[in-house]
N, C-alpha and C positions, 0 to 999 in steps of 0.2 A: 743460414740456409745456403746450400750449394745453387753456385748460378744456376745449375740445369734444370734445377727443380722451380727455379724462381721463373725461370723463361717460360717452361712448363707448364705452370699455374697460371701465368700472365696471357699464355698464347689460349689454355683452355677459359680462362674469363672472357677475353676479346672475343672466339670462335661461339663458343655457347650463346653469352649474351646479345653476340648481334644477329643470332639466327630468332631471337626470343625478341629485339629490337624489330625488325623485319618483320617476323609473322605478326607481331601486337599490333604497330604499326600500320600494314597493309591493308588488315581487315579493320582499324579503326578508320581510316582513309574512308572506307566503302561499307562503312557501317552497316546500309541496309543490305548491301551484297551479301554480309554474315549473316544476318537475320534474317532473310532467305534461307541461307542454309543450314539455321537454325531449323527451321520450322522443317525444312525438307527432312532432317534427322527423325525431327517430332512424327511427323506424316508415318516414316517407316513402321516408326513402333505405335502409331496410333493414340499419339497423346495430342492432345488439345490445352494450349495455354494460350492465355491475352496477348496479341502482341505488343503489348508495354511490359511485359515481364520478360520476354523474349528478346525486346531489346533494351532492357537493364543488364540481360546475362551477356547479350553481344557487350554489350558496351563495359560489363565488370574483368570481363575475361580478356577481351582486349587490352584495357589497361593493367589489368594487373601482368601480364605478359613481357607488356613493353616497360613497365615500370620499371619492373625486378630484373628485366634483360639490362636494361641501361643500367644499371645500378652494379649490378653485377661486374658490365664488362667495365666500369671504373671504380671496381674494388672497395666498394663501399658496403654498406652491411654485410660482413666477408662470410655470416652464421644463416642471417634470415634470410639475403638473395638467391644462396644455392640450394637449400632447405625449403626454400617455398614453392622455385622452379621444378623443384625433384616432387615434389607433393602432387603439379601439376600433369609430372609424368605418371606417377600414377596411374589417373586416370589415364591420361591420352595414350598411353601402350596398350594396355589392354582393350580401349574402343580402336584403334587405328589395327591393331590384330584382327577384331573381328570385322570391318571394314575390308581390309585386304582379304580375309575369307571368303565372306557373304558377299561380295562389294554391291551392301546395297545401293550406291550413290559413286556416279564417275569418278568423285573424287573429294578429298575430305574438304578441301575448302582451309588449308592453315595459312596459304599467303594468298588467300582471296582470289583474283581474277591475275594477279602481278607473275604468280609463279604459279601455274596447277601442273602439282606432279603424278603419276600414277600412286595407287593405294599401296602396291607392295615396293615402293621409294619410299613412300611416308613412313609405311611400318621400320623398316631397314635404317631411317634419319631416324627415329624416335627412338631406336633401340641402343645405337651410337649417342645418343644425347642423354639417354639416361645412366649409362657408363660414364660420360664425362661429368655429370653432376655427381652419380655415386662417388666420384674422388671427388669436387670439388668440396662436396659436403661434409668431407673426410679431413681436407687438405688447405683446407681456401684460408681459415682463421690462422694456420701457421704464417703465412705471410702478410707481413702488417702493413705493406706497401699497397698503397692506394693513392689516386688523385687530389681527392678532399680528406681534411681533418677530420676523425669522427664526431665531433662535438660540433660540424654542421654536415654532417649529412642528412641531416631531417628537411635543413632548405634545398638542397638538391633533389629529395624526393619529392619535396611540396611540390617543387619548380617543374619537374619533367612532369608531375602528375594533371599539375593545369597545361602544359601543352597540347598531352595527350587528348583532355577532356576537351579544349578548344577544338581541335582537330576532327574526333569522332561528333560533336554536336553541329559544327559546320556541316560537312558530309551528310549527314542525318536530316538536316534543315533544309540545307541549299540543295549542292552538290560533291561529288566527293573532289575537295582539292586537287587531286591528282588523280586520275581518270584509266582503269589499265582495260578496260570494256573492249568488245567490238566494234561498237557506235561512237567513239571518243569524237572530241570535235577536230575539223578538219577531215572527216570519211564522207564520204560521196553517199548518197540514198539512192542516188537516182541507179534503176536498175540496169543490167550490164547486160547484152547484148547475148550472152548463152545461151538464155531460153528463150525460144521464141512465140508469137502467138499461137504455135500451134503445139503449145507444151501444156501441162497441168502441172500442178505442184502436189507434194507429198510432206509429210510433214515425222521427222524423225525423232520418237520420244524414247527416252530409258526407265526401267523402274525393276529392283529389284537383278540387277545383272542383266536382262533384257532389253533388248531392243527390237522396237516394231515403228511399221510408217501407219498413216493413220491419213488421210481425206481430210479438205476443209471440215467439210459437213461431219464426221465423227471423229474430232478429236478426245484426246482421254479424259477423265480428270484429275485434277489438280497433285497427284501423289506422284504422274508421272514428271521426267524433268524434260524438257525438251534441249533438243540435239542438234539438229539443224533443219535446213529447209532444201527440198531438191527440186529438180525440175523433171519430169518426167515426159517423156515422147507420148501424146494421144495414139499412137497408131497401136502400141503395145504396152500398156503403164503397166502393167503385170511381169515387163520381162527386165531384170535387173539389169540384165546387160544394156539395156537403152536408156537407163537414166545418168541424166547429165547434168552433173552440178555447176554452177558457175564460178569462175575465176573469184569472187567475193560472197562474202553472205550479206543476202539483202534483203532487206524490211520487207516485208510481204503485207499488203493491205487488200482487202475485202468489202465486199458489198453484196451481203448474201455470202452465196457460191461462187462468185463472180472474182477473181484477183485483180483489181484495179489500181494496184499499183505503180503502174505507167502512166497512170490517168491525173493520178492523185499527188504522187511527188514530183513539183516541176522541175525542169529540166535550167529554166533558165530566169532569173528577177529573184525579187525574195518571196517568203513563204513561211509559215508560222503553224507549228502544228502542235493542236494540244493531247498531251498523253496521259491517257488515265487506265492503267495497266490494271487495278482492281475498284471497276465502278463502285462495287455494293460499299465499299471501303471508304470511300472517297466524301466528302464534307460538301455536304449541299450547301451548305453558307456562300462558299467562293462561286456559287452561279452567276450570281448581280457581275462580280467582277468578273469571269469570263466573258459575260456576256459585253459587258464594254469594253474589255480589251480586243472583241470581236467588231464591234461597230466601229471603235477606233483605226484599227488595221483594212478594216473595208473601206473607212474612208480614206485610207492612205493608199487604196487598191492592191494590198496585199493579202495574199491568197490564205484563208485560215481553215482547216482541218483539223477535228477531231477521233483520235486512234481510241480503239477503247478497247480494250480484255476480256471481251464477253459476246456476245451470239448476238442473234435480230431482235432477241428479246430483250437482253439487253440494253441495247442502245437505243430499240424506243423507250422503254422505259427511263435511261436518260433523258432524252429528246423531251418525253413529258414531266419528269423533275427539273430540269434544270430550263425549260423552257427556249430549249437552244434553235435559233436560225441558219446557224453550220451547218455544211454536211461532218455528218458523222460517220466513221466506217471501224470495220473489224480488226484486229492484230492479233496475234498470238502474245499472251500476258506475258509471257519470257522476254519475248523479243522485244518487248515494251519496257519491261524491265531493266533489262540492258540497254536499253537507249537511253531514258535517261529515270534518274531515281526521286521517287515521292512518291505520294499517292496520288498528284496534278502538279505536273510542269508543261512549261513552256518549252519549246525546241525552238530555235530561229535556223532557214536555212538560207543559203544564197547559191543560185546556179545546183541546186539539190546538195551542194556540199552544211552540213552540219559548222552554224559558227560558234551557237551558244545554248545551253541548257539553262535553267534553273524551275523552283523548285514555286509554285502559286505563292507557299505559307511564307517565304521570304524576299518577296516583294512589299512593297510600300504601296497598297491601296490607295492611296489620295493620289500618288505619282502616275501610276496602270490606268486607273478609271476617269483621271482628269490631267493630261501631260499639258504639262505648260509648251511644252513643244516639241520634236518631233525627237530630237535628239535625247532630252529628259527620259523619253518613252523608253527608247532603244535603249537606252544606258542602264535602266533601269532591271532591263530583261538580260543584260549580257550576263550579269554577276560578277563574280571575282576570281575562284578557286584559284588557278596556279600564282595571280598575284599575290595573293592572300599566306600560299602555303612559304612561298619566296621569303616577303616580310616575316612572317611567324618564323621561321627557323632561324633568321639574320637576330630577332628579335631573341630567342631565347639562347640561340647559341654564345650569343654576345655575353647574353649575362650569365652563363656560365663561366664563359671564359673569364671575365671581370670577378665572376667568383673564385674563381683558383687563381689568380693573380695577388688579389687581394684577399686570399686565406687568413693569413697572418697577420693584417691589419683587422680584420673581423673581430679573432680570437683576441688581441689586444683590448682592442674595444668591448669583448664581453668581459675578458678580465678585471679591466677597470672599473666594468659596471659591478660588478660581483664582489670586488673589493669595498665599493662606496657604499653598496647593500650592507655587508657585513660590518663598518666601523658603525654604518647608521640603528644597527642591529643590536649593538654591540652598548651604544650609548644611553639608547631605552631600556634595557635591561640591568 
């Protein structure tokens, strides 16, 4: 085969596969962020599925993405990688067309929260990526050069396929490893000085290519997506020219009609706040242990709050399930969302800066409701994510590496065994 074409084929497996590594990736990182927009898809067209089916397809789709992108960009299965990826396109051209049309949703959602690009970029990358798969799929099997032996690339698939799955089940569980949010840790709560008390807020939803603001007291339902939060001058809320957004976007908290969140997020000491972005959703079981992680943290005189994603009716209704002693207040479910991910977590703050998130369901109950001591407690609630993602990648890249090092040694060793099979084969018959 002439260099040109070799380089050719080598620079379109690296370029393709790591756009296909990336997007799988991203959204397996932030798992629930795709399952959100998942459902946001569903909502458009009116469909209704369990969200455990919703996130089996996040979590199938993601890995099979990254899977066959890795694999790809190290010229391994040179027939099924680019054949599977192109099958993918498929679909995704023809929905990312009608996206770009309709646009019913800001934005498709392929590399999560890490990249959001416009719908007619997505359409224009998808259109380009399925021209370079139609040659790969054409072209890829002529060059036999690859990283791994074919007679082990089934453990390279094994191997990237358990990282992926580590990866998206952390996320899912805890938190997402790697964090690409507006609320990431290390962002300030505490709100910034642009609006002042004699502002109102407005609340900016999309649905369907539109966009409208909407009032604490009547916001949409759940089909729309929300967009951001403004501050608006009392003297004229009507007149667009007076509304003034601030230098950051900031949690917005409620009591009633009332935005208390000056009140609510401190400014200075720490502060623990629990978030429960979709009450109805949420596992009454973990009440006992909120509740003592609440009596624990007041005897340590720090300040604890609960955010909820529903109206005054819903949070007394909390208030009388879970039998909660907190104050409890309003959020916008979005903006709960993007702070941090579960269906109950824990937020820690210090001086209102964000230190640490994690997720009720992966904590260790005996540790939360009975700390041997103060530090056990904290330590307990930090979590892990980016040290976690650090090791895993040192961890797996290692033994890739050790696997194409020692290719050659492998195959020796399956040959001998395959040898000792066949004389022993050989001798019973």
């Amino acid at each position: 085969m002439p260099m040109w074409k070799r380089i050719v084929l080598w620079t379109l497996r690296l370029l393709v596969g790591g756009v296909f590594i990336v997007s799988g990736l991203t959204k397996m990182l932030d798992l629930w962020g795709f399952v959100f927009k998942l459902e946001e898809y569903l909502a458009i067209w009116h469909i209704v599925q369990p969200r455990t089916l919703v996130f089996m397809g996040a979590m199938a789709v993601s890995g099979y993405e990254f899977v066959l992108g890795t694999l790809l960009a190290m010229g391994c299965y040179k027939r099924v990688a680019p054949w599977g990826l192109l099958l993918t396109m498929l679909v995704m051209l023809p929905l990312t067309a009608y996206i770009w049309l309709a646009d019913p949703v800001s934005d498709c959602g392929c590399f999560g929260d890490f990249w959001v690009i416009s719908n007619g970029a997505t359409f224009a990358k998808n259109i380009v990526l399925t021209a370079a798969l139609i040659y790969l799929a054409a072209r890829n099997a002529s060059l036999h050069e690859s990283l791994f032996n074919p007679a082990i690339q089934w453990i390279v698939g094994a191997w990237i396929s358990l990282y992926i799955i580590i990866v998206g089940l952390y996320g899912y569980n805890a938190q997402p490893m790697v964090d690409f949010r507006g609320f990431k840790v290390g962002t300030s709560l505490v709100a910034s000085d642009a609006g002042s008390d004699e502002d109102d807020f407005e609340f900016i939803y999309s649905k369907n290519g539109e966009t409208a603001r909407f009032a604490i007291d009547n916001l949409p339902d759940s089909t729309w997506e929300f967009v951001d939060r403004v501050a608006v001058s009392r003297d004229d809320s009507t007149n667009s020219e007076k509304v003034q957004q601030g230098a950051q976007r900031e949690l917005a908290v409620f009591d009633g009609v009332d935005d208390v969140t000056a009140d609510v997020i401190e400014s200075e000491g720490r502060q623990m706040l629990l978030v429960i972005p979709e009450p109805r959703r949420a596992d009454v079981s973990y009440t006992y242990t909120i509740n003592e992680i609440y009596e624990y943290a007041d005897s340590l005189g720090i300040p604890f709050a609960g955010l909820l994603g529903t109206d005054a009716r819903g949070i007394a209704r909390w208030r009388d399930v879970s039998m909660a002693e907190y104050p409890c207040y309003a959020a916008d479910d979005t903006q709960l969302k993007e702070l941090s991910r579960g269906l109950i977590s824990l937020v820690m703050l210090n001086d209102g800066v964000i230190t640490s998130k994690t997720t009720l369901s992966s904590m260790n109950p005996e540790v939360v409701e009975s700390p041997s001591s103060e530090e056990e407690f904290f330590d307990e609630l930090t979590g892990y994510g980016a040290r976690w993602f650090k090791a895993l990648n040192i961890i797996f890249g290692c033994a890739l590496l050790l696997l194409y090092l020692f290719q050659g040694l492998i195959l020796a060793i399956r040959l001998k065994i395959k040898s000792i099979y066949r004389k022993k084969h050989a001798k019973n018959s």
